[in-house]
N, C-alpha and C positions, 0 to 999 in steps of 0.2 A: 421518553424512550424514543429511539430515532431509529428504526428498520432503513437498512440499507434497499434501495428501491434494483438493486442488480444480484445480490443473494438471498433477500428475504429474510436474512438474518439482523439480531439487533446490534449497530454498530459499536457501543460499548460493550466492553467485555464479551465478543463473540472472540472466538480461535482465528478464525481467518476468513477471510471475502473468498470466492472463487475467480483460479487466474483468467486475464481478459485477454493477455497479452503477452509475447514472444522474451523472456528476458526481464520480464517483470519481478521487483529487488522486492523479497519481506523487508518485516520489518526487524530490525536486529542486524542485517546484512547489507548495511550502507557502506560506502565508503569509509576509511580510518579515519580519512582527515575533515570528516564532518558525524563532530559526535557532540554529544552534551555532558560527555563525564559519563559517568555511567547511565547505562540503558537503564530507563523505568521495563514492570515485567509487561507496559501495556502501552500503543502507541498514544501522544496526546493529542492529535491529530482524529483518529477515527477509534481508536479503543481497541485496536486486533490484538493479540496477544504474542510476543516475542517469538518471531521466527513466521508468521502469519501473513497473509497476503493484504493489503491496505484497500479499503474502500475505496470506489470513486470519488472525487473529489478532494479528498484528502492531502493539505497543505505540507504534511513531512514528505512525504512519499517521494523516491526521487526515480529520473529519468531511466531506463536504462540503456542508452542512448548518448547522451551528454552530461548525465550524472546530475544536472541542476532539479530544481523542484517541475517535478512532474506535471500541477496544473499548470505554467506557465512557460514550458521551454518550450512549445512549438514541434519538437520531433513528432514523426511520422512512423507510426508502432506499428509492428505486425498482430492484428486482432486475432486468438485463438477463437474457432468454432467454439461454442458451447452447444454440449450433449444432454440434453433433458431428456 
């Protein structure tokens, strides 16, 4: 079992992370021309559930920015305040 260390929630099968970021894509709402056939109802990546916001770190997750994979494109995101 792996608690996401930014929601507190457990990253499989949790509904969704809390947004961090300006423009930040669920999961389900990627671009057309990067898909795998049909969507699973669960990312494989971090476990969020279809339409859900992706954990940090999370290798599907893409930019929303440049559209490439989010841990590795370099863009420069506008951080939303979080409200506790």
């Amino acid at each position: 079992m792996v608690i996401c260390e930014f929601c507190g929630k457990m990253e499989t099968g949790s509904d969704s992370c809390i947004q961090r970021f300006e423009g930040q894509i669920p999961f389900g709402g990627e671009p057309n021309d990067w898909t795998f056939g049909d969507f699973p109802s669960s990312c494989g990546g971090c476990g969020v559930a279809m339409g859900g916001l992706h954990h940090p770190g999370c290798e599907v997750e893409r930019c929303p920015k440049c559209l490439g994979q989010l841990i590795s494109c370099g863009c420069e995101l506008i951080e939303i305040p979080l409200s506790i």
